[in-house]
C-alpha positions as CSV (number, residue, x, y, z in Angstrom):
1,X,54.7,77.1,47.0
2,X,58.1,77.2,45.4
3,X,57.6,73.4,44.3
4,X,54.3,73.4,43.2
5,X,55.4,76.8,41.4
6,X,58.6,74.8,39.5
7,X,56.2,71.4,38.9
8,X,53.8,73.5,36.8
9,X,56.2,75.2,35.0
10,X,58.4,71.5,34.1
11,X,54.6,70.3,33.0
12,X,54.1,73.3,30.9
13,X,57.6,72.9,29.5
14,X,57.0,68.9,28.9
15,X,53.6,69.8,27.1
16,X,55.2,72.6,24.7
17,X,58.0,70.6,23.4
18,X,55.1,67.9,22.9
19,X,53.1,70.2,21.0
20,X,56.0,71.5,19.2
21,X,57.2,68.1,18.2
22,X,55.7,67.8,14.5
23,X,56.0,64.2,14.3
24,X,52.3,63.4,15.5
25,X,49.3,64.7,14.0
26,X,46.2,65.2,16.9
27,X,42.7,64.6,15.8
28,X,40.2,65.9,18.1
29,X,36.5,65.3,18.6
30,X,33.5,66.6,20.8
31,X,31.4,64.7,23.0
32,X,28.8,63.1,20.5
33,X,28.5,60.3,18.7
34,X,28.9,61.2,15.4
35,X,32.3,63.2,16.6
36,X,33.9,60.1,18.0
37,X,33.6,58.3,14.6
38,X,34.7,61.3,12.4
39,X,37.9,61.9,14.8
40,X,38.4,57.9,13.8
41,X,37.6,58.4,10.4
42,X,40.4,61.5,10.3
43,X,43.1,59.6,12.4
44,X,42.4,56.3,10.3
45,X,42.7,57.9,6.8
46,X,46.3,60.2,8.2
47,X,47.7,57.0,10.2
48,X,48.5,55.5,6.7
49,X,51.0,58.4,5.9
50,X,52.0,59.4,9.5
51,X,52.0,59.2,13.1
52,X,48.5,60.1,14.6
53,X,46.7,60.6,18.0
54,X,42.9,60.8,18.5
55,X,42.2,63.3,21.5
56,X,38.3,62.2,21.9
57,X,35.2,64.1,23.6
58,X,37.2,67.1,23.9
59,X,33.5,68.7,25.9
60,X,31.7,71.3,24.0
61,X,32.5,74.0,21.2
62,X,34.2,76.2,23.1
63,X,36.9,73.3,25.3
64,X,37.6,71.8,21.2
65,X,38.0,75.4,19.5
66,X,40.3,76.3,22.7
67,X,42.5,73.4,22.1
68,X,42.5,73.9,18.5
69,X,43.6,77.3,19.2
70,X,46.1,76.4,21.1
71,X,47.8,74.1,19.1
72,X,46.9,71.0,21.4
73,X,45.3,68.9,18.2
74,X,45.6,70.1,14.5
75,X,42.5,69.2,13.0
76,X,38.9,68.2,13.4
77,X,35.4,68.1,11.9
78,X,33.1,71.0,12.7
79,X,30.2,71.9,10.8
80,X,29.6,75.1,8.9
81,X,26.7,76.3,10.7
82,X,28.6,75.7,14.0
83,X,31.6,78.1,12.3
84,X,29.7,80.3,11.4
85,X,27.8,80.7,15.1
86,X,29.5,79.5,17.7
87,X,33.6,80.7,16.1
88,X,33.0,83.4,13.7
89,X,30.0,84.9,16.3
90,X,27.5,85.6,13.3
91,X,23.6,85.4,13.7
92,X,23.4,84.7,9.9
93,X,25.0,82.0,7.5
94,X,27.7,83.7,5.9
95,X,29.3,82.6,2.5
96,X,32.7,79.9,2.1
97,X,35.0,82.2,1.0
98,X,34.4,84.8,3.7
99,X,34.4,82.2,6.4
100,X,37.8,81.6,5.4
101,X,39.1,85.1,5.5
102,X,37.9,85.3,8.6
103,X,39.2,81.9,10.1
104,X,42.5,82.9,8.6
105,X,42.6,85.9,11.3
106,X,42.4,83.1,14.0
107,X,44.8,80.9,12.3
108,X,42.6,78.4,10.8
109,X,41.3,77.5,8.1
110,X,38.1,75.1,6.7
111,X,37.9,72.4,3.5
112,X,37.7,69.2,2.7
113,X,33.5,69.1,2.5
114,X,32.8,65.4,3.9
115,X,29.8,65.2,2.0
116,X,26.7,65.2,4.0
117,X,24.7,68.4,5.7
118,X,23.9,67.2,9.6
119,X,21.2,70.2,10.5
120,X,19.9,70.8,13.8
121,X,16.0,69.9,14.1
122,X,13.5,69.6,16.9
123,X,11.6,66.4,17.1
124,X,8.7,64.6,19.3
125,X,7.2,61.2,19.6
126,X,5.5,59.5,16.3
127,X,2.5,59.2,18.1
128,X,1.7,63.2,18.7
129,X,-0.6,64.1,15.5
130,X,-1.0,67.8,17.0
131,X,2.1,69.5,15.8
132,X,3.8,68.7,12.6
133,X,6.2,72.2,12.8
134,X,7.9,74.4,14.4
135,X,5.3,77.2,13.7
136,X,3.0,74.9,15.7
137,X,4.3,74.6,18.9
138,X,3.7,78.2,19.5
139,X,0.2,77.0,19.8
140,X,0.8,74.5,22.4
141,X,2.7,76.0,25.7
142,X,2.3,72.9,27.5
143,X,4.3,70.7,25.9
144,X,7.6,70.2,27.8
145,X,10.8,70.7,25.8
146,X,13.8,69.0,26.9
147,X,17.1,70.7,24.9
148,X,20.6,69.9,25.0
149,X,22.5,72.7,27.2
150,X,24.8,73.9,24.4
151,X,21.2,74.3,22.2
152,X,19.9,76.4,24.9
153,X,23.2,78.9,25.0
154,X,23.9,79.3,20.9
155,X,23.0,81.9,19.3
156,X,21.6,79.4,16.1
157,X,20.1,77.2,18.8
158,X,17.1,78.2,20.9
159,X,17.1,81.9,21.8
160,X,17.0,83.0,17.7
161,X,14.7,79.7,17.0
162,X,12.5,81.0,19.9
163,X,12.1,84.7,18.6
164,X,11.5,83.3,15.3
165,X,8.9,81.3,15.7
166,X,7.2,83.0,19.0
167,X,7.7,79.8,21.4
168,X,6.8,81.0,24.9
169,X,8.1,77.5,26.7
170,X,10.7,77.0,29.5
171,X,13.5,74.5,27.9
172,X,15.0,71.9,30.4
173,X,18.3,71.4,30.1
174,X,18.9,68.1,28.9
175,X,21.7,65.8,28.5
176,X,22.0,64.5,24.0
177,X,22.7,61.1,24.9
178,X,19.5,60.9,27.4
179,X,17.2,62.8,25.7
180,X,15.7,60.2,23.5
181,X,15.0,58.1,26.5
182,X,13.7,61.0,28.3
183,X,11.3,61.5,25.4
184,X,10.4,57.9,25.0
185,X,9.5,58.1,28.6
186,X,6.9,60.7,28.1
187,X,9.4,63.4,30.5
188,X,10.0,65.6,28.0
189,X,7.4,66.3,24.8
190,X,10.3,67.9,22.1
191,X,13.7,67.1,21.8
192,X,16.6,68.7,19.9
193,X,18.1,65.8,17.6
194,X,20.6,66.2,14.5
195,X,19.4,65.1,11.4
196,X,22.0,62.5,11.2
197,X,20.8,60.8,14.7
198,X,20.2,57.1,14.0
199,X,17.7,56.8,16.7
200,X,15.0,59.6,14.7
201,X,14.1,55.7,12.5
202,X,14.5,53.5,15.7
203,X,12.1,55.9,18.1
204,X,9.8,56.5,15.0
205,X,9.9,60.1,15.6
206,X,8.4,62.8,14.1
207,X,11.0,65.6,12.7
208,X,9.0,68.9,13.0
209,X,9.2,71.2,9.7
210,X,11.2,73.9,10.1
211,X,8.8,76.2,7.4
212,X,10.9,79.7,8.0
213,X,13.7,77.9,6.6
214,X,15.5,79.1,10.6
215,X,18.3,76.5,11.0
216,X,21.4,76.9,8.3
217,X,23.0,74.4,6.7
218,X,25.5,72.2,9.0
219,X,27.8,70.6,6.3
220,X,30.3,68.7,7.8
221,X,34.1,69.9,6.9
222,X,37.7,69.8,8.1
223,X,38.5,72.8,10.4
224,X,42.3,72.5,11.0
225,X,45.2,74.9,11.9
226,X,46.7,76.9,9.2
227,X,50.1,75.5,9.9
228,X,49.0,72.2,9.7
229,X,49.2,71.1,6.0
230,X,52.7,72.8,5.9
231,X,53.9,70.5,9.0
232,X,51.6,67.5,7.6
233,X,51.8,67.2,4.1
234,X,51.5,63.6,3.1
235,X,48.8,63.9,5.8
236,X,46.6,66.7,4.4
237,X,47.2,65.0,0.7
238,X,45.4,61.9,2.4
239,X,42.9,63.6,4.2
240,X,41.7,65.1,0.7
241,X,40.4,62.0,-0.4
242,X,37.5,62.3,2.2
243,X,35.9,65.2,0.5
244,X,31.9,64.3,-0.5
245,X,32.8,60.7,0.0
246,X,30.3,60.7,3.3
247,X,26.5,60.4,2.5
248,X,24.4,61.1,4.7
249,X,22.9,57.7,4.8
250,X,26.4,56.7,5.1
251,X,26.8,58.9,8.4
252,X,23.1,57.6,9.4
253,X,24.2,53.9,9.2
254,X,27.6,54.5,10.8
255,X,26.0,55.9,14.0
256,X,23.2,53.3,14.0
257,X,26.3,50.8,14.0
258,X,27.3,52.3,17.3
259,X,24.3,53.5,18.8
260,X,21.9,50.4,18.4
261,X,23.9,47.7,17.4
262,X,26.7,48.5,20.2
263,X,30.0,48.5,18.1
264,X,32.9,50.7,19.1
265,X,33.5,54.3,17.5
266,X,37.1,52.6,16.1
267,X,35.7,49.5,14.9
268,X,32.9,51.3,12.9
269,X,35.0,53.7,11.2
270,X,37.7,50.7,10.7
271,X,35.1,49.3,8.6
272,X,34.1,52.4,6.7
273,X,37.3,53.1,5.6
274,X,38.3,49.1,4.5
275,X,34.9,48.8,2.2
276,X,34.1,52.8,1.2
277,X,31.2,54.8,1.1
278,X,27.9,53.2,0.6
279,X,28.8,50.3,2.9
280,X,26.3,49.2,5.8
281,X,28.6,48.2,8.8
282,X,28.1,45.0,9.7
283,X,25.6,44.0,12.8
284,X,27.8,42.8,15.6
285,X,26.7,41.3,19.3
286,X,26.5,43.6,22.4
287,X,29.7,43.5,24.9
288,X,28.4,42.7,28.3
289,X,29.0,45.0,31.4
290,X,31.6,42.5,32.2
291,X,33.6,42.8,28.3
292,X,33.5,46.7,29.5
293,X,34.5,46.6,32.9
294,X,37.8,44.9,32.1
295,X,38.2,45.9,28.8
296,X,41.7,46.6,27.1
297,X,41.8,50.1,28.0
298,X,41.3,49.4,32.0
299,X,44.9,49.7,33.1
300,X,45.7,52.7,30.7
301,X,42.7,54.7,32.6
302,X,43.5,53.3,36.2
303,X,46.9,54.7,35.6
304,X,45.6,57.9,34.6
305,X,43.4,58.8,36.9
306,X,46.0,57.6,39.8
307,X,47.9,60.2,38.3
308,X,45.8,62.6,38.6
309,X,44.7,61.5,42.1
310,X,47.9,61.3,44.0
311,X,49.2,64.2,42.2
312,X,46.7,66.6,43.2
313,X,46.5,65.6,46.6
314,X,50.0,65.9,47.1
315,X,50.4,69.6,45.6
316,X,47.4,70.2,47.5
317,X,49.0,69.1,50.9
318,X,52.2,70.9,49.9
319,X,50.3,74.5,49.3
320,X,46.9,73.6,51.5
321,X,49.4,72.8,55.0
322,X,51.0,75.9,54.9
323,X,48.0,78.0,54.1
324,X,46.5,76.5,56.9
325,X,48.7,77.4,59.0
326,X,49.2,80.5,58.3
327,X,45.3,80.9,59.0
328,X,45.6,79.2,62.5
329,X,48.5,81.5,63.7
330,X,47.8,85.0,62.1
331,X,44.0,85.9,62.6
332,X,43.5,88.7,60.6
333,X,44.0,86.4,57.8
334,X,41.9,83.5,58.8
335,X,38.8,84.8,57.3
336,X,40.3,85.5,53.8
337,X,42.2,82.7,53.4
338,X,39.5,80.0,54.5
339,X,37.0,82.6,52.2
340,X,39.6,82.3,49.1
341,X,39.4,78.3,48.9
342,X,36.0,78.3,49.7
343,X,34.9,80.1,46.7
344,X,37.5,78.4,44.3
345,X,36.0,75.4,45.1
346,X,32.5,76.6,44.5
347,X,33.4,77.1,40.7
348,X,31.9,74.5,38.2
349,X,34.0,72.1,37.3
350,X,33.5,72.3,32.9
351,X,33.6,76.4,33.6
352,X,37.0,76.0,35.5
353,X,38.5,73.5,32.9
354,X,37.1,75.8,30.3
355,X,38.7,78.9,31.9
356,X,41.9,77.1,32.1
357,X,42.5,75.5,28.8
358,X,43.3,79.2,27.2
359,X,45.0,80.7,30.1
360,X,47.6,77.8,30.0
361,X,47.1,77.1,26.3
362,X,46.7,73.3,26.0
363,X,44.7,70.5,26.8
364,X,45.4,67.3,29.2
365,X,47.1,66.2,32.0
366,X,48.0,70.0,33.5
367,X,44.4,71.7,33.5
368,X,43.6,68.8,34.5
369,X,45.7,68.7,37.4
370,X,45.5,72.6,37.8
371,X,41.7,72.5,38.6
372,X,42.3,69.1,40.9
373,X,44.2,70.7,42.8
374,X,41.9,74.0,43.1
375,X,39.4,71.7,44.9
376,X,41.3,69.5,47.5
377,X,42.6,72.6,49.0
378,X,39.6,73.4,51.3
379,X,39.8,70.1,53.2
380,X,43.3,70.3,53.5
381,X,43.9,74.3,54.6
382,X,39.8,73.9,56.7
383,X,41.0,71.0,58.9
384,X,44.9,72.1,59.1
385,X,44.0,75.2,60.7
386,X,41.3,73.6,62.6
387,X,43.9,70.9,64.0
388,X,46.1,73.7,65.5
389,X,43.9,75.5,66.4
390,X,42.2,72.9,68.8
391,X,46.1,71.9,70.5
392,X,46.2,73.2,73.8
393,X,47.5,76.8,74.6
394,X,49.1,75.2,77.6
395,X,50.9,73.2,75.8
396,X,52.1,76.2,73.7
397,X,53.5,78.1,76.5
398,X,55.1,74.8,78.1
399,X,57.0,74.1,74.9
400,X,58.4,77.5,75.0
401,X,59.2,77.7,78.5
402,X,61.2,74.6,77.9
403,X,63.5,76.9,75.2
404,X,61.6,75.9,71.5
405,X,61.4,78.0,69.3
406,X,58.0,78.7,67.3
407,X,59.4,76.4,64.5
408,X,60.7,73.8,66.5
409,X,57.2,73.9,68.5
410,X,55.3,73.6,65.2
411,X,57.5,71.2,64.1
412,X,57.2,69.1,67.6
413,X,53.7,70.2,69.3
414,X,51.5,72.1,66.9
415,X,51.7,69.3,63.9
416,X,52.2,65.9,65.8
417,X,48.5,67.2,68.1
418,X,47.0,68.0,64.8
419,X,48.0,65.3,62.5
420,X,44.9,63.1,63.1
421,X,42.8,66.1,62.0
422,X,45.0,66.9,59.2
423,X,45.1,63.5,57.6
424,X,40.9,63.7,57.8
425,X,41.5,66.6,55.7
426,X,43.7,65.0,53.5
427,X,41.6,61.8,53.4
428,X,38.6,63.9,52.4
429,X,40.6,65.6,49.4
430,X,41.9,62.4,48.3
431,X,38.2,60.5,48.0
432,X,36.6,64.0,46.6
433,X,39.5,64.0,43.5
434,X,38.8,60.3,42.7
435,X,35.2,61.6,41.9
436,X,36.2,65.0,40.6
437,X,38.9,63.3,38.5
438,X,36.1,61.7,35.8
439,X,35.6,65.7,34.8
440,X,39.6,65.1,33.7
441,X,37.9,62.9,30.4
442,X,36.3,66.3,29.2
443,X,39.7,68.0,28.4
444,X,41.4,64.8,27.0
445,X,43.4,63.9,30.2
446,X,41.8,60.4,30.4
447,X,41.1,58.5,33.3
448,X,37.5,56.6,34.3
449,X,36.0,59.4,33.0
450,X,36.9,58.6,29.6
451,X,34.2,55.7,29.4
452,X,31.7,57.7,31.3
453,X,31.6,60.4,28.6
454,X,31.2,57.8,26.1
455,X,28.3,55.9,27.9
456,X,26.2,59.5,28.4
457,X,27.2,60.4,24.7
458,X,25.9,57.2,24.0
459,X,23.1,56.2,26.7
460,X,24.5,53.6,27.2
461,X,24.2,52.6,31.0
462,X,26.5,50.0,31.0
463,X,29.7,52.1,29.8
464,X,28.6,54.1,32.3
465,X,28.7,52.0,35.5
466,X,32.6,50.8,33.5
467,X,33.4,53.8,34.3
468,X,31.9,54.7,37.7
469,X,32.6,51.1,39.5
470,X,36.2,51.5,39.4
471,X,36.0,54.9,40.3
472,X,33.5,54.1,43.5
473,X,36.2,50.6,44.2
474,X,39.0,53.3,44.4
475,X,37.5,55.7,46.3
476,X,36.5,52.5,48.9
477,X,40.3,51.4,49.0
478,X,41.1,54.7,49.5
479,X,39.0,54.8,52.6
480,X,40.7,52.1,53.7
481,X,43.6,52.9,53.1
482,X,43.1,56.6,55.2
483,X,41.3,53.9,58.2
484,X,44.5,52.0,58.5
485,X,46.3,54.7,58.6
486,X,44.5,56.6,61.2
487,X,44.4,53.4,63.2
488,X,48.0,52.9,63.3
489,X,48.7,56.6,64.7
490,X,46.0,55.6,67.2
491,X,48.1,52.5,68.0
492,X,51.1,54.4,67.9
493,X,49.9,57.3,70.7
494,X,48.8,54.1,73.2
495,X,52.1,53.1,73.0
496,X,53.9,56.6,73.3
497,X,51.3,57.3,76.6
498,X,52.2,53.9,78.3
């Protein structure tokens, strides 16, 4: 316990003097499309004047705002309606100038208007003639409305729209990047889209009139730490010249770039910010599954997400061994230990990270870790205690009527007899955190899970399976790698017993 104790605290150490090192400016960004190519936009336009990092699909609201908080990026674009909800906690637009006072209080602050107003909306299929607005759907309980999950839980989103307009359906909760394919599927009947989605023209959908005027404006703008323009300011001086230089056509045709015509979030805003506003990135051919399997970024994520593997494991062996143990040879405390890692490994992954990222304050590699680590232990501490636990009292008593002492039995008897158990344990943790390691992506720590979040933001199936066939190959190899090794302690006990 005493190591894993001084490993977290070295980590927390490592990331403090990272995030007190001025020298790099971090751009963050959520988990939608449009997100990924502002973040660019923001680290392309401050790369000319300093050193910048882009810390993409940072999750939801809440996992970006947390990091903001925290000082784990410096900047990114939010929209005012989203400030005004989901930050400042307001059922109501409020004005500019008393958003700011009130972001101050938090240590933020909000400028630099991009130019272009990116509104929620609800939408269905071009070829439903029955409802042309919101007002109307209260007429139709039938139809099957499939929302994004942060839609369902915001204040501005579907609870206050519901009330509004008297809407008596069910929501599903749906996925942003699957939702127009659900819809075009005839699965779902009315989607929540923004009104800057590229695929509203290439669905042909129908945008349903919001007559009670319920959703405020969204205008996109800079939300940033106060400090930030004092630490960066060639940065901020650049980043000025963004103000109402993005259109909303502009924004339209940007996400169309990567949406339909497959480009990459960096190439796209590359190309914004070489020609200006008002220019239509360029068409550009499809990569193949093959182009993303073994793209550029493949050892950088295999790297990562070893990290993350081997490190949790071997913290989890390192706390998990003893408590399992101590549940095999003190009864009483069987129950509530095995109960303890049961139930920490019942918590949802995005709710843990998100838990996590203000307790430790930061972002990356150490939540990360922290909640890895949280969920190998029940294989580890389950089959340790089950491994002693199934050696042989007679063997017990033998060893001390030869003159061991407990310790030298444990170390001797009780561990040797249980090992193969044990490493089935261990073998289990190790395969369950290559899978749980993709969540890692969500907070910025990397790994496969980076290109899975972009395929779902995106739809795109083959980013997807980029992401999950080297994740399913690893957890194979690992497999393997746990078979040989269980086959050579076979070998190894034949040898002993002849």
């Amino acid at each position: 316990m005493r190591v894993i104790f001084w490993f977290f605290l070295l980590c927390l150490a490592s990331t403090a003097a990272q995030g007190a090192d001025g020298g790099t400016l971090k751009v963050g960004s959520k988990r939608f499309t449009e997100s990924y190519i502002l973040g660019e936009i923001i680290t392309g336009t401050a790369a000319r004047v300093v050193h910048t990092e882009h810390r993409q699909g940072l999750g939801n609201t809440a996992i970006v705002l947390a990091a903001l908080r925290a000082g784990s990026i410096d900047v990114y674009a939010e929209y005012t309606g989203t400030i005004a909800s989901e930050v400042l906690k307001h059922d109501k637009p409020v004005a500019l100038a008393q958003m700011r006072r009130e972001l101050a209080q938090l240590g933020l602050g909000v400028a630099v208007p991009l130019g272009f107003n990116n509104t929620y909306a609800l939408a269905m299929r071009g070829d439903e003639k029955t409802v042309a607005s919101l007002a109307d759907l209260a007429a139709h309980p039938e139809l099957k409305l499939g929302l994004s999950h942060e839609f369902i839980g915001r204040v501005d989103g579907w609870p206050g729209l519901a009330a509004r307009y008297g809407l008596v359906q069910q929501p599903r909760g749906l996925d942003h990047g699957i939702a127009y394919e659900a819809l075009a599927q005839r699965q779902v009947d009315v989607i929540d889209i923004y009104s800057t989605d590229a695929k509203i023209r290439q669905y042909g959908l129908r945008v349903l009139a919001d007559t009670q005027q319920y959703f405020p404006r969204y205008d996109a703008m800079l939300l940033y730490r106060l400090d930030m323009p004092e630490r960066f300011p060639a940065a901020w001086q650049a980043l000025q010249a963004l103000q109402g230089r993005i259109g909303e056509q502009d924004m339209i045709a940007m996400n169309a770039a990567v949406e339909v015509d497959g480009k990459s979030f960096a190439s796209v805003a590359q190309q914004w910010l070489a020609r200006g506003a008002g220019s239509q990135p360029a068409a550009s051919a499809r990569s193949s599954l093959w182009d993303k399997l073994l793209g550029d970024d493949l050892w950088r994520l295999t790297r990562q997400h070893l990290t993350l593997v081997l490190l949790s494991v071997v913290l989890a062996c390192l706390a998990g061994v003893p408590l399992g143990v101590l549940a095999a040879f003190f009864a009483p405390l069987r129950q509530t230990v095995l109960a303890l890692v049961g139930v920490l490994q019942t918590v949802p992954s995005l709710a843990l990270l998100a838990i996590l990222i203000p307790l430790l304050g930061m972002i990356g590699t150490v939540p990360a870790l922290l909640a890895l680590f949280i969920y190998a232990l029940l294989p580890i501490v389950s089959n340790t205690c089950t491994g002693i636990l199934q050696v042989p009292s007679g063997l017990r008593m033998a060893a001390l009527a030869l003159g061991m002492t407990r310790r030298q039995r444990l170390w001797l008897v009780d561990l040797p007899l249980a090992l193969p158990v044990m490493l089935a344990g261990v073998r289990t943790a190790t395969v369950m955190s290559v899978g749980t390691a993709t969540i890692a992506a969500f907070i910025g720590a990397g790994g496969y899970g980076e290109r899975i979040t972009i395929g779902l933001a995106l739809n795109d199936n083959q980013m997807l399976l980029a992401g999950a066939i080297p994740a399913a190959v690893l957890a194979l190899l690992t497999q393997g790698l746990f078979a040989l090794l269980e086959r050579g302690l076979v070998r190894g006990r034949v040898r002993l017993a002849t």
